[in-house]
MDAnalysis code that builds the backbone (N, CA, C; Angstrom):
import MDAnalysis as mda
import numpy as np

u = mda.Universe.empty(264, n_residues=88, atom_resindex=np.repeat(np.arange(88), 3), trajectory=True)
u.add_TopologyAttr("name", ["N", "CA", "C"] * 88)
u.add_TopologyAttr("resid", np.arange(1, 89))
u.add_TopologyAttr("resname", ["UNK", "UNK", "UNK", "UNK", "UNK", "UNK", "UNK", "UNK", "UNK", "UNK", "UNK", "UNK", "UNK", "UNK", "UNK", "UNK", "UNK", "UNK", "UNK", "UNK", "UNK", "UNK", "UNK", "UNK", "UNK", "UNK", "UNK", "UNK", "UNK", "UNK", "UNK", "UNK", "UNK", "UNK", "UNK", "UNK", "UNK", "UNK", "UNK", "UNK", "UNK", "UNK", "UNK", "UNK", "UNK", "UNK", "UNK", "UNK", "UNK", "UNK", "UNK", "UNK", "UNK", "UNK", "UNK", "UNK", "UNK", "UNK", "UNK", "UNK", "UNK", "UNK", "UNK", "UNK", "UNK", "UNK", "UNK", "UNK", "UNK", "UNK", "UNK", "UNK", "UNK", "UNK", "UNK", "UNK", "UNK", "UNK", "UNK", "UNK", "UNK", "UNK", "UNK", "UNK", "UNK", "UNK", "UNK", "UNK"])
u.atoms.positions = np.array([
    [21.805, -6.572, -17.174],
    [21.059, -7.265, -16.147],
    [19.769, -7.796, -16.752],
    [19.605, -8.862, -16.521],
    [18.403, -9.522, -17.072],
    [16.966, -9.502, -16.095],
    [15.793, -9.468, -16.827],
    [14.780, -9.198, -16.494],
    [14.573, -9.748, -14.973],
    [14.860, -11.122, -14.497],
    [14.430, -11.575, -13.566],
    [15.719, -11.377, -12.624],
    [16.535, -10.699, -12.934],
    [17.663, -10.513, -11.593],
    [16.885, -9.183, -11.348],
    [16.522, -8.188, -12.256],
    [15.756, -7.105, -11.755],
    [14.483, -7.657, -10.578],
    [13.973, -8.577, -10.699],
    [12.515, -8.917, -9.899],
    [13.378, -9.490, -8.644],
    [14.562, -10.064, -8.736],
    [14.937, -10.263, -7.491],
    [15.673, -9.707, -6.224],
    [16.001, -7.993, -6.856],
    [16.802, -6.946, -6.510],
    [15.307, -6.437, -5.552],
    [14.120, -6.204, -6.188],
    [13.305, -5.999, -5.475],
    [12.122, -6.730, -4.896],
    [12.244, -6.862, -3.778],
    [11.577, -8.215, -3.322],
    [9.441, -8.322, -3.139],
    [9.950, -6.876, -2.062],
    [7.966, -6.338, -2.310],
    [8.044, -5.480, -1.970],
    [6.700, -4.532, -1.603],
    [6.690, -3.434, -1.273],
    [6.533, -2.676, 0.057],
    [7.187, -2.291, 1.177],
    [7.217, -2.685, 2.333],
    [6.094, -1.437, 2.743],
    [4.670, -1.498, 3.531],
    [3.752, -0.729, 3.610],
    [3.969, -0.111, 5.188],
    [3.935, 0.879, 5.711],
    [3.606, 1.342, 6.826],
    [2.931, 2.634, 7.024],
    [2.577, 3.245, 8.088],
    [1.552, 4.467, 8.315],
    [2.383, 5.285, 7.772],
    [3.946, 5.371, 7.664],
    [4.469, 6.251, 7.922],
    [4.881, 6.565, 6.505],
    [4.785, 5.580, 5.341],
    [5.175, 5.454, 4.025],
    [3.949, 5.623, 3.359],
    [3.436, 4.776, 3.642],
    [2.009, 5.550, 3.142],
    [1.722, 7.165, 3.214],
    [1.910, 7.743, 4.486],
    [2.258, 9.482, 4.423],
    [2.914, 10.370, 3.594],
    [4.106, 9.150, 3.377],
    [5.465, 9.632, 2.221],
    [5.075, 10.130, 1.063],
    [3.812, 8.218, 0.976],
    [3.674, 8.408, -0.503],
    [2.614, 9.352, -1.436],
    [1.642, 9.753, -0.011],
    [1.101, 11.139, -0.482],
    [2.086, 12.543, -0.455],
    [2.193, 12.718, 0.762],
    [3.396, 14.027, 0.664],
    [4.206, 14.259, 0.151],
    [4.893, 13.944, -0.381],
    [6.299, 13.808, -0.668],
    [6.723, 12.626, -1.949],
    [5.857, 12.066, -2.641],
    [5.684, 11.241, -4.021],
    [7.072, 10.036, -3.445],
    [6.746, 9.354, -2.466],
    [7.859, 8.121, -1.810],
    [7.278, 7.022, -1.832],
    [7.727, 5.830, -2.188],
    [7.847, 4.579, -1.461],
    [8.444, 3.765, -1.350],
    [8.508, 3.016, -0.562],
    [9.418, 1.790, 0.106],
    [9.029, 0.587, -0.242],
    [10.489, -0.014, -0.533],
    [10.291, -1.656, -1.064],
    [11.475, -2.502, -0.485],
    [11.185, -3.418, -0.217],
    [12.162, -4.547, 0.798],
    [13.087, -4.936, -0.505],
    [14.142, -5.001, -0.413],
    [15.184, -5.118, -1.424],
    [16.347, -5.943, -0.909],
    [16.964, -6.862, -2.072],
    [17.788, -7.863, -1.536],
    [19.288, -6.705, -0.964],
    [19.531, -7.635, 0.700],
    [21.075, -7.192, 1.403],
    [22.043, -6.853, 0.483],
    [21.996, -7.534, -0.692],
    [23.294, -7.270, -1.211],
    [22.982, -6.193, -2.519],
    [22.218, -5.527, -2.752],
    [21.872, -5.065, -3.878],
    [22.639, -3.340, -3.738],
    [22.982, -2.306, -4.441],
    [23.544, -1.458, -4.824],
    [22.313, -0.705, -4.855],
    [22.557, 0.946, -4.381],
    [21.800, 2.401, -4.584],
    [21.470, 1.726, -6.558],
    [22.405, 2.352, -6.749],
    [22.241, 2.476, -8.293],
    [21.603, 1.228, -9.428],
    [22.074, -0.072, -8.718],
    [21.096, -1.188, -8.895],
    [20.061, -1.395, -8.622],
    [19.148, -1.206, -7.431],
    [18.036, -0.587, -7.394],
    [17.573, 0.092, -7.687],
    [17.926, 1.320, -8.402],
    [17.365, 2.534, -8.691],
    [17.103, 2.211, -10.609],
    [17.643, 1.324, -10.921],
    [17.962, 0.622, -12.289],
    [16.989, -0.392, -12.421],
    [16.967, -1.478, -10.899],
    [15.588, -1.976, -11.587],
    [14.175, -1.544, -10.768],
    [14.141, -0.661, -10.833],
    [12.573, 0.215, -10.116],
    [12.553, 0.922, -11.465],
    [13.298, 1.565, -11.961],
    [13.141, 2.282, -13.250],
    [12.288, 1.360, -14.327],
    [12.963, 0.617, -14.751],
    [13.394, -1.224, -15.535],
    [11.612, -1.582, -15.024],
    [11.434, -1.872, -13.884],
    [9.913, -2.863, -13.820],
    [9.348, -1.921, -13.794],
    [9.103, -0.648, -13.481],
    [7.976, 0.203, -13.171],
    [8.026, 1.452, -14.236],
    [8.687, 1.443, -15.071],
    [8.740, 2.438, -16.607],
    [8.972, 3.887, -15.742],
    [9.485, 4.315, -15.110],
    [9.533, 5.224, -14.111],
    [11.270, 5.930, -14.305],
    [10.973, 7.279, -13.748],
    [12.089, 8.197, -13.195],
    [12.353, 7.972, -11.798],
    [13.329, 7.783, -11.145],
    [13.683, 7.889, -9.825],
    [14.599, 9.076, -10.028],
    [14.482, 9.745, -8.360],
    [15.184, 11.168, -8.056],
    [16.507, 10.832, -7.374],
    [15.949, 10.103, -6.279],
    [16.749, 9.611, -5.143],
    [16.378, 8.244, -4.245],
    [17.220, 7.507, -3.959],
    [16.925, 6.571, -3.076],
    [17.916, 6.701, -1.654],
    [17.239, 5.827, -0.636],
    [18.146, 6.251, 0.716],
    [17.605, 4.802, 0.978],
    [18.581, 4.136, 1.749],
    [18.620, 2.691, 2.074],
    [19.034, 2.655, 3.959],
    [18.324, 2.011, 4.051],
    [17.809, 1.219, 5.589],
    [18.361, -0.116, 5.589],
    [19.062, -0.391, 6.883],
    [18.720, -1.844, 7.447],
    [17.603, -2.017, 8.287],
    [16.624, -3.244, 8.123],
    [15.743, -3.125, 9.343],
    [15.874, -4.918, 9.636],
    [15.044, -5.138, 10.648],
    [15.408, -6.206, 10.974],
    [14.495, -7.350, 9.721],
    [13.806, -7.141, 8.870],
    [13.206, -7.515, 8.103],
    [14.083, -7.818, 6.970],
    [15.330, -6.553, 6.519],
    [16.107, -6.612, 5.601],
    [16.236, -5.408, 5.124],
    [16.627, -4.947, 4.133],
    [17.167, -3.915, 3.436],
    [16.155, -3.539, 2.841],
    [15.383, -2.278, 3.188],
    [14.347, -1.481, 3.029],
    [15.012, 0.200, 1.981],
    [14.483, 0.201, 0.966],
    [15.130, 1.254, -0.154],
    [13.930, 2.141, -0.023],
    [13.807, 3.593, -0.106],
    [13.318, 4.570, -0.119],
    [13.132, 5.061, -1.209],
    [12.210, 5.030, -2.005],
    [12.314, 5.846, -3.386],
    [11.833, 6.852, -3.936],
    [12.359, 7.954, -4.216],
    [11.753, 8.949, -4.298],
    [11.402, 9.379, -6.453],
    [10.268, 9.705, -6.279],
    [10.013, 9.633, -7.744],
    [10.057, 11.311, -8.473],
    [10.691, 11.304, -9.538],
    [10.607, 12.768, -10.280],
    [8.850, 12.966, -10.348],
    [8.732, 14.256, -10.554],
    [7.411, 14.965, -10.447],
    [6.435, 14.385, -11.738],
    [7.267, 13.566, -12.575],
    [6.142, 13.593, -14.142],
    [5.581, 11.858, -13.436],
    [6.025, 11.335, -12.223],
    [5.628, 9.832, -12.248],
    [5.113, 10.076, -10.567],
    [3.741, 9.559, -10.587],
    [3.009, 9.704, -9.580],
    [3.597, 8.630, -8.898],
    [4.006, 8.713, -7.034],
    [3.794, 7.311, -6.446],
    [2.612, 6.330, -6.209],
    [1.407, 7.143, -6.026],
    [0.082, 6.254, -5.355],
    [0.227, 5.699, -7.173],
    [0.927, 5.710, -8.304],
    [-0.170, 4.938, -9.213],
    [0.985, 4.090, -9.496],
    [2.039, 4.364, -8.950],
    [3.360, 3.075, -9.194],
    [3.241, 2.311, -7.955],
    [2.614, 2.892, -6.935],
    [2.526, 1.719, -5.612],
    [0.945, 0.881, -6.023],
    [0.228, 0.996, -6.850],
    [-0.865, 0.077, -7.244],
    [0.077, -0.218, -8.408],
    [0.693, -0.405, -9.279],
    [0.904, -1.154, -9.823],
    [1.952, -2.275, -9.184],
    [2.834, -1.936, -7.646],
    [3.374, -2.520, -7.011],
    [2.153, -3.554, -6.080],
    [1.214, -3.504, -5.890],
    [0.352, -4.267, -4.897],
    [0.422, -3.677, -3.553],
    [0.551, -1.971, -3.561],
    [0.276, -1.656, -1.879],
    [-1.333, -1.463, -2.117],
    [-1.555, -1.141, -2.691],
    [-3.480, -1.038, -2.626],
    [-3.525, -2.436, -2.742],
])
C-alpha cells in the first residue's frame, strides 16, 4: 500500500467530549475513516502515518461516516499521537 492510499484510509480525526475522555482514560482515539476501508487496513495505516502500536480497533457507522476507535499499546501515548493528528 502506498503512502497516500494510507492518508486516504484515514480521513481526520473525529473529536468529541466523549473521546477526548477516552483519550485520557483509557489511551483511545477516534478518526473518520473511508466506508470501505478494513479493521486491519486501518490499523496498518495508523501504525504506517503515526510510527505507532495499535492494540485494538472497533468500527462505527455514524451518519458522518465510518468512525474507527483506536486503541494504543501502553509504550505509545494517545494525547501525543492525537497532537500530532491536529485534535489540539
Amino acid at each position: 500500500m502506498t503512502e497516500s492510499l494510507r492518508h486516504r484510509i484515514i480521513l481526520h480525526a473525529y473529536v468529541t467530549e466523549k473521546s477526548m475522555d477516552e483519550m485520557e482514560r483509557q489511551n483511545k482515539l477516534e478518526f473518520v475513516v473511508d466506508k470501505r476501508a478494513s479493521r486491519a487496513e486501518i490499523k496498518r495505516a495508523i501504525e504506517d502515518v503515526y510510527q505507532c502500536k495499535v492494540l485494538k480497533i472497533t468500527t462505527k457507522i455514524v451518519r458522518l461516516g465510518k468512525v474507527a476507535t483506536v486503541r494504543f499499546t501502553k509504550d505509545f501515548s494517545a494525547e501525543d499521537i492525537g497532537s500530532r493528528a491536529g485534535v489540539f
